[in-house]
C-alpha positions as CSV (number, residue, x, y, z in Angstrom):
1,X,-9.5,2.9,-2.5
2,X,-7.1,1.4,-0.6
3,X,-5.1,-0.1,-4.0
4,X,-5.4,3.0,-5.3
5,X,-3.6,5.0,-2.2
6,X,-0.9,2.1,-2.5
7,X,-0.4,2.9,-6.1
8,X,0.1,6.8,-5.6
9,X,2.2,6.2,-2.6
10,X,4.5,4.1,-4.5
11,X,4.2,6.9,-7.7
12,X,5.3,9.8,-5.1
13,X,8.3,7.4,-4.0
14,X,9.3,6.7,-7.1
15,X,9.5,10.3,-8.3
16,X,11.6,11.1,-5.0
17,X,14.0,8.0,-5.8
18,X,14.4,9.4,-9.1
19,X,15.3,13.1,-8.1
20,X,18.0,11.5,-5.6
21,X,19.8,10.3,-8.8
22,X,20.7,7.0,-6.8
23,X,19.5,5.0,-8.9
24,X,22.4,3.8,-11.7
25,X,22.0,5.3,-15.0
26,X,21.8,1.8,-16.6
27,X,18.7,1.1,-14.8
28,X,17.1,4.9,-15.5
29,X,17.9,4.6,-19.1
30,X,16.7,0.7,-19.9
31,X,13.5,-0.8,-21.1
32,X,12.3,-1.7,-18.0
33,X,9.0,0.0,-18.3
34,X,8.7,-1.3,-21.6
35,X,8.8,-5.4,-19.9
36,X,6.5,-4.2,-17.2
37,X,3.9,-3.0,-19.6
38,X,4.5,-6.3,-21.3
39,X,3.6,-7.7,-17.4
40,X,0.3,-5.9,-17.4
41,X,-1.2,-7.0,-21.0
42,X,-0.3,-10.3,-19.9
43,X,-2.2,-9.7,-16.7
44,X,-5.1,-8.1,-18.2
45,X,-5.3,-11.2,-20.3
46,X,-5.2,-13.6,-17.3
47,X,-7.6,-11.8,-15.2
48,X,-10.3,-12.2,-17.6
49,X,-9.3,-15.6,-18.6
50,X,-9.5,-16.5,-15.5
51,X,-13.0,-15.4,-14.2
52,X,-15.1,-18.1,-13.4
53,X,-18.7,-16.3,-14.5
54,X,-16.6,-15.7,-17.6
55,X,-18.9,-18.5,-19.7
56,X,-22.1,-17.5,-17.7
57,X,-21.9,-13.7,-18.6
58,X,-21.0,-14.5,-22.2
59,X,-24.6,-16.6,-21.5
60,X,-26.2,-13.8,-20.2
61,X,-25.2,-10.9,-22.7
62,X,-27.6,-8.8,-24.7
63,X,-26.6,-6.7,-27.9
64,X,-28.4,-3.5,-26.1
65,X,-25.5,-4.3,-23.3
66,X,-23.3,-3.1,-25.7
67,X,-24.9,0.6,-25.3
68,X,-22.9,0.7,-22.3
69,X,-19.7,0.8,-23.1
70,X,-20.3,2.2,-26.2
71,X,-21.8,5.3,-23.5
72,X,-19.0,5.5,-21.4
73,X,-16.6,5.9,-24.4
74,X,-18.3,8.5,-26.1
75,X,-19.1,10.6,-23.0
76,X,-15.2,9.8,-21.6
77,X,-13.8,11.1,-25.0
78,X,-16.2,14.2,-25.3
79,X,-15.3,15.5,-22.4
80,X,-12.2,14.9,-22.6
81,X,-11.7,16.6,-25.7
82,X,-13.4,19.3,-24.0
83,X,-11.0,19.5,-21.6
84,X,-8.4,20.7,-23.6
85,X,-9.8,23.6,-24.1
86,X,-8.7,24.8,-20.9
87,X,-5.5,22.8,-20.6
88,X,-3.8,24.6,-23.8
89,X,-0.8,23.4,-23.3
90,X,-1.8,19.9,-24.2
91,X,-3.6,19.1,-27.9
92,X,-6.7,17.7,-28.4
93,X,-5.7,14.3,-28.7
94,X,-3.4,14.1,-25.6
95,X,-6.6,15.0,-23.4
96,X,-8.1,12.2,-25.4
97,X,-5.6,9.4,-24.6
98,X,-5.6,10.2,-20.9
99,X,-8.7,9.9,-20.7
100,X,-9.1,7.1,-22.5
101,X,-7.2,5.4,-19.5
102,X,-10.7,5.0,-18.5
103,X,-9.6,4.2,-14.7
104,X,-6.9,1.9,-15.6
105,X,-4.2,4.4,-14.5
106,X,-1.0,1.6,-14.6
107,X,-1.8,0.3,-17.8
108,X,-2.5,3.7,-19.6
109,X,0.3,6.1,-17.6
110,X,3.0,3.6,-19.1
111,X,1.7,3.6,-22.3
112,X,1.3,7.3,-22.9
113,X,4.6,7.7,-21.7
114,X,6.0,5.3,-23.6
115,X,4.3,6.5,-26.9
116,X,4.5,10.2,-26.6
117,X,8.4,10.1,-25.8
118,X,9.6,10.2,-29.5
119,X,7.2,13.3,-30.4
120,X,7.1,15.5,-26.7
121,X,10.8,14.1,-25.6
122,X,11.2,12.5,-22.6
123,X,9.9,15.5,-20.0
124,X,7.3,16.2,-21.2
125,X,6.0,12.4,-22.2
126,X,6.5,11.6,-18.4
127,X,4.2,14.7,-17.3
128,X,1.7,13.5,-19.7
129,X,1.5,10.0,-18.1
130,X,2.4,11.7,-14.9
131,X,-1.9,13.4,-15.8
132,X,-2.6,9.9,-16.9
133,X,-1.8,8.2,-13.6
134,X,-3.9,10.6,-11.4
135,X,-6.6,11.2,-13.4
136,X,-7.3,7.9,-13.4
137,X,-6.7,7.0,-9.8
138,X,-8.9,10.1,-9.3
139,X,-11.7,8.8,-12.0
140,X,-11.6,5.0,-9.4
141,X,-11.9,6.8,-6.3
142,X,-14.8,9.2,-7.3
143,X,-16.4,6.2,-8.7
144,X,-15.9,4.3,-5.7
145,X,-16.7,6.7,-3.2
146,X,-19.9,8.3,-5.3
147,X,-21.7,5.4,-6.3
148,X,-24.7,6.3,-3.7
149,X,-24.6,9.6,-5.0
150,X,-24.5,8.3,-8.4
151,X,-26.9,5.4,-8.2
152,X,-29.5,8.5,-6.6
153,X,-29.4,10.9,-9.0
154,X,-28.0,9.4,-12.4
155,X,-29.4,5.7,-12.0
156,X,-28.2,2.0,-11.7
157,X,-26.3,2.2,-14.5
158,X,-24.1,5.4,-14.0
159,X,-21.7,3.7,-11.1
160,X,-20.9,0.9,-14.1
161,X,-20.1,3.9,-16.9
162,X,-18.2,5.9,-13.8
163,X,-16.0,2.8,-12.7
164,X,-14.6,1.9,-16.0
165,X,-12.5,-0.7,-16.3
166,X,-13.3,-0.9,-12.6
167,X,-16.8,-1.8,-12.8
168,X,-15.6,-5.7,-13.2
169,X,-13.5,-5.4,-9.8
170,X,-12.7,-2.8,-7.4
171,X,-16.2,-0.9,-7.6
172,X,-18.0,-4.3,-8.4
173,X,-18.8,-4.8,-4.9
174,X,-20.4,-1.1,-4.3
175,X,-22.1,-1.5,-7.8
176,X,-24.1,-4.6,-6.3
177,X,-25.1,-3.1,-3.2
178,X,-26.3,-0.3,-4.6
179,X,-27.7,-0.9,-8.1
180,X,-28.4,-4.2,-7.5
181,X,-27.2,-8.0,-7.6
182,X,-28.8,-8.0,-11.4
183,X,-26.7,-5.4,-12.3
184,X,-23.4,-7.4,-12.0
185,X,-23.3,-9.7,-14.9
186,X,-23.7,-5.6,-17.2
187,X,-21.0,-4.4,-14.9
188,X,-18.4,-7.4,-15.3
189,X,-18.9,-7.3,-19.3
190,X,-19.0,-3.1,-19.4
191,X,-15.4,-3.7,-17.6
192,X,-13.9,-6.7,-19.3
193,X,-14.8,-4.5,-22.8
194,X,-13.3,-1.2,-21.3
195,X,-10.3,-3.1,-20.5
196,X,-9.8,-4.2,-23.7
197,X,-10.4,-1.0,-25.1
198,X,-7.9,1.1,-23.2
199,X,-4.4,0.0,-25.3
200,X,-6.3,0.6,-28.9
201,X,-7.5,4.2,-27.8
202,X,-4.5,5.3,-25.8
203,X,-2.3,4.1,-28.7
204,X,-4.6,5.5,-31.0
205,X,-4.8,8.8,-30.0
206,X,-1.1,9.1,-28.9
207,X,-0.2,8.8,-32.4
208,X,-2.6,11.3,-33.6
């Protein structure tokens, strides 16, 4: 919650800084988000490198585990896809690849901008990453906050499907006290798999 507050704080200074035009035009007009999107892969990549259960849930995993991400996709995309039907302005597939953020709202805000900018132009790509960025951040705080609520009247498993990438980190530790200690090995893999997920659907579907 609190990353996530950091994040948008950061985003709304950003977006001031920008309107100031103080900033020099070199720096506005560069590849910079291009190298920091570079940054994040290579993050992505470390994090789950790095995780020492990494061996123990590859131990531990099931193919019926599987189910789980496979759910969260599906139901993600479907209703994404059905959101366009009230946000006309947007097609199909650009409901699609925000939602296919699936709570990882740095990685997948860069990327949609980055990727829609030769077909929308350059406005228009940053409002679409712009929806990106807070539907995601939205998507980790209702997942974060409503896992009680969740857990109650959906299951143990709905938190994991909710958190998204998030299920192997920031909502890990609400996931466990609330659906249970067993449930974290199925939580860590459901997000490691999301994660890796998120640049082949964004990408996909921006290129639709």
């Amino acid at each position: 919650m609190k990353g996530s507050l950091i994040v948008l704080c950061f985003f709304i200074a950003g977006c001031m800084l920008g309107t100031t035009n103080l900033l020099p035009s070199g720096i506005q007009e560069s590849h910079l988000s291009t190298y920091i999107l570079y940054a994040l892969m290579l993050q992505v990549g470390i994090s789950i490198g790095s995780n020492p259960n990494l061996k123990a849930i590859i131990r531990q995993i099931r193919w019926k585990f599987l189910l789980i991400p496979l759910a969260t996709v599906t139901g993600t995309l479907l209703f994404s896809a059905c959101a366009s039907l009230l946000l006309t302005q947007w097609s199909v597939f650009d409901c699609m690849a925000v939602g296919s953020g699936f709570a990882y709202y740095s990685l997948s805000s860069i990327l949609i901008t980055q990727l829609k900018e030769a077909s929308l132009g350059v406005q228009l790509a940053a409002e679409l990453g712009t929806i990106a960025l807070l539907a995601n951040i939205f998507r980790e705080m209702i997942a974060l906050l409503g896992t009680p609520l969740l857990v109650r009247y959906f299951g143990k498993l709905a938190p994991i499907s909710a958190a998204g990438v998030n299920s192997m980190d920031v909502v890990l530790p609400m996931i466990s006290q609330f659906s249970g200690k067993d449930m974290i090995p199925i939580a860590i893999f459901h997000g490691i798999l999301i994660d890796l997920s998120v640049p082949v659907f964004v990408s996909l579907f921006c290129r639709l």
